[in-house]
C-alpha positions in Angstrom: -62.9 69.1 20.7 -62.8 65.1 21.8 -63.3 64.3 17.5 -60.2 66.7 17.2 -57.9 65.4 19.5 -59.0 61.8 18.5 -57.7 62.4 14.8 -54.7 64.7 15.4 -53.9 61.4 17.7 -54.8 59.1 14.8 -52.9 61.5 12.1 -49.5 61.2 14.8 -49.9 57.4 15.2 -49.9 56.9 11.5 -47.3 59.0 10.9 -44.9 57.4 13.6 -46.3 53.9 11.5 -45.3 55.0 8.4 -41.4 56.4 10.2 -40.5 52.8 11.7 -41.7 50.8 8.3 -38.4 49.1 7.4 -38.6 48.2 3.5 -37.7 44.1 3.4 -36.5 42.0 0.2 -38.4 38.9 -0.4 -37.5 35.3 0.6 -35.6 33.5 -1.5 -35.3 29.7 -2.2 -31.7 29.2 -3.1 -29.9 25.5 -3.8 -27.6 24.9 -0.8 -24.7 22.3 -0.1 -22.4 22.2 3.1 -19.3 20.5 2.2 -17.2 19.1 5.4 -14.0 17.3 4.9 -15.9 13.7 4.9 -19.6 14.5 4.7 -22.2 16.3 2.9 -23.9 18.0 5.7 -26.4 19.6 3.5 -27.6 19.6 0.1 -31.2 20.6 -0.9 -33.3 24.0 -1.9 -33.2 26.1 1.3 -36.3 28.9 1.2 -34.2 32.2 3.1 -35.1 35.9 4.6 -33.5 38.2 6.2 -33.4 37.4 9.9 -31.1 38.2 12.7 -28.8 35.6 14.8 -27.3 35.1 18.1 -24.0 33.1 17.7 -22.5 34.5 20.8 -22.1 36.3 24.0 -22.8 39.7 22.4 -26.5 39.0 21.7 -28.8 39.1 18.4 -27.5 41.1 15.7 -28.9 41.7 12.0 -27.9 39.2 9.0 -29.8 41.2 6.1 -27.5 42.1 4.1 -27.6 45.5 5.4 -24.6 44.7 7.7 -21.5 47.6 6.8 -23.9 48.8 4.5 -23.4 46.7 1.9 -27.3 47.1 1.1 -30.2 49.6 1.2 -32.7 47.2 1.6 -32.5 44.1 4.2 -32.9 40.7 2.2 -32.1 36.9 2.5 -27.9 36.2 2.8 -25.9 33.3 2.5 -24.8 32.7 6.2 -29.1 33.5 6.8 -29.3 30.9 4.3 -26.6 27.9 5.7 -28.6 28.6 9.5 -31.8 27.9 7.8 -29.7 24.6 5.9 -28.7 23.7 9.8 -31.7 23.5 11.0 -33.2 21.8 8.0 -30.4 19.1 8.4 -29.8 18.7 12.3 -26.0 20.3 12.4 -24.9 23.1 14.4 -22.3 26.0 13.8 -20.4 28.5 15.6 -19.6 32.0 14.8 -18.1 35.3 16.3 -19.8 38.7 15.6 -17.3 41.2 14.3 -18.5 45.1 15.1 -15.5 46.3 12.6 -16.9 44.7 9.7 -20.7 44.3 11.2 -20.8 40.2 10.4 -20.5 36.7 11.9 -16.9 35.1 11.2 -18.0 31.1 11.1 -15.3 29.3 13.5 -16.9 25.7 12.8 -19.7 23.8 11.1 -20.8 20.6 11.9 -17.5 18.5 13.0 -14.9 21.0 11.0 -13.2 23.7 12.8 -11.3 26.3 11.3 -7.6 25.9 11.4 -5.0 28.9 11.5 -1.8 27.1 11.6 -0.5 24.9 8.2 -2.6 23.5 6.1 -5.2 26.8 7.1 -8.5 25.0 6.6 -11.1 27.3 6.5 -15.0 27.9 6.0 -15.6 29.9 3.0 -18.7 31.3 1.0 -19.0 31.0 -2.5 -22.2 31.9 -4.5 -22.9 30.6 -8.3 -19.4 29.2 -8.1 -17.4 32.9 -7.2 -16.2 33.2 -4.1 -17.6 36.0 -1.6 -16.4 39.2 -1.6 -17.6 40.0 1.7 -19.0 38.3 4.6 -21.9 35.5 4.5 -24.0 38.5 6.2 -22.9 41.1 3.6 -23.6 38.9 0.8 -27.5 39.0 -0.2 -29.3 35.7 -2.5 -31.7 35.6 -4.7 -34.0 32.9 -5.8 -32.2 30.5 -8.0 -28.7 30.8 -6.7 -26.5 28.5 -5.5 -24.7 28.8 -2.5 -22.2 26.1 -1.5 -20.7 26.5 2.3 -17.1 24.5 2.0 -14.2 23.4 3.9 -10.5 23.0 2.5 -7.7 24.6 2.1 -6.9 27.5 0.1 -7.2 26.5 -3.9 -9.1 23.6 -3.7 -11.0 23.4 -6.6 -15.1 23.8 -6.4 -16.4 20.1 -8.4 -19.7 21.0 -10.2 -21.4 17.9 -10.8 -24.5 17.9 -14.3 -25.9 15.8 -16.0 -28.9 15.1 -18.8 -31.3 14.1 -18.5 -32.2 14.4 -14.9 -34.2 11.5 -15.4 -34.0 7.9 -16.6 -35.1 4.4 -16.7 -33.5 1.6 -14.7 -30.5 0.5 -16.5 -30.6 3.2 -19.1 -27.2 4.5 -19.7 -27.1 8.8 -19.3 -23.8 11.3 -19.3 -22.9 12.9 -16.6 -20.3 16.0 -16.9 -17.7 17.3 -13.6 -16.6 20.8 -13.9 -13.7 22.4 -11.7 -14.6 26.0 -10.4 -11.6 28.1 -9.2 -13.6 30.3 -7.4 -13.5 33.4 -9.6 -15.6 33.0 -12.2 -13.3 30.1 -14.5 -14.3 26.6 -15.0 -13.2 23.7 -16.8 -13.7 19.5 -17.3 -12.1 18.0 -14.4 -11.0 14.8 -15.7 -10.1 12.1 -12.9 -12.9 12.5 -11.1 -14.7 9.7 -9.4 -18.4 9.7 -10.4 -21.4 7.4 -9.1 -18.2 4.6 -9.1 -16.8 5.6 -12.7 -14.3 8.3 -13.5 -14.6 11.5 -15.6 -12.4 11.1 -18.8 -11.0 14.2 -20.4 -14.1 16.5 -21.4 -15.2 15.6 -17.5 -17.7 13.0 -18.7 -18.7 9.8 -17.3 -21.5 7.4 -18.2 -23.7 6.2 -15.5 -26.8 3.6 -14.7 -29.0 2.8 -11.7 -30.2 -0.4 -11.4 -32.8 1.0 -9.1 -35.7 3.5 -9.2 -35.5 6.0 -7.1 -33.1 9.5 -6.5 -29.8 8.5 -6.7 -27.3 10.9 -5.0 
């Protein structure tokens, strides 16, 4: 009958529906910086998803973290989440897709281009201070992390700047601390570091004031 062939259609549709459904992470806001050799080209909280990019002459490919099958299920990812930080703060990048490892090597962001002769400046990922053991695309974020985006050359150390508290009155004195991350997990006071015009002493403390209301960076 007409009613039979209408729901045996309806019953094939849904099925095909419920086949092609792809099972997506949620967005994540994350806390990104992009470190160049004389600029900051980013620093803010960056809201990420998975999405797919075209960087080259091969066409759009997927940056979900699904990429080599590193994951299941396609989410946000760091190099998803320094595309959004472009946009967010006027910059452009390039990048190569790789079909060996099924990811985007980044070639240049902003002003800084990778260098493969001495002193082999590079791009590199690092997320809540470790560096990435796969690529941007590979690499998955959740809410709360921080991804910093940085170029220097190999064992440079990663300054992590804190202080308390986050807020104060004009003129009111507040301690500010400078940690050195290696990369893998090990950090320490980095003493000698210049601070909002003072230097760190040995514990990586210095004391600062602003004159001014308003953020300070």
């Amino acid at each position: 009958s007409r009613i039979g062939k209408l729901a045996a259609l309806a019953a094939i549709t849904a099925a095909l529906c419920v086949a092609t459904t792809t099972a997506f992470a949620a967005p994540a806001t994350v806390n990104v910086r992009v470190e160049g050799t004389a600029q900051t080209l980013y620093e803010g909280a960056i809201t990420t998803d998975a999405k797919s990019l075209t960087k080259d002459g091969t066409g759009s490919h997927p940056c979900d973290g699904t990429n080599g099958g590193a994951y299941p299920t396609a989410g946000p990812t760091a190099t998803g989440a320094l595309d959004d930080a472009a946009t967010a703060g006027g910059f452009t990048w390039d990048a190569t897709w790789n079909s060996m490892y099924e990811d985007f090597f980044i070639s240049r962001i902003g002003p800084d281009t990778n260098q493969s002769s001495a002193p082999y400046a590079y791009w590199g990922f690092f997320t809540n201070w470790i560096s990435a053991s796969a690529g941007g695309c590979q690499t998955q974020v959740h809410t709360g992390d921080d991804v910093l985006i940085a170029y220097a050359e190999y064992g440079t150390p990663l300054l992590e700047l804190g202080g308390t508290p986050t807020r104060a009155a004009t003129n009111q004195t507040f301690q500010v601390t400078v940690h050195s991350n290696d990369g893998n997990g090990t950090s320490t006071p980095a003493a000698g570091a210049s601070v909002g015009g003072q230097t760190t002493d040995a514990a990586g403390h210095a004391t600062l004031s602003f004159p001014d209301a308003g953020n300070h960076t």
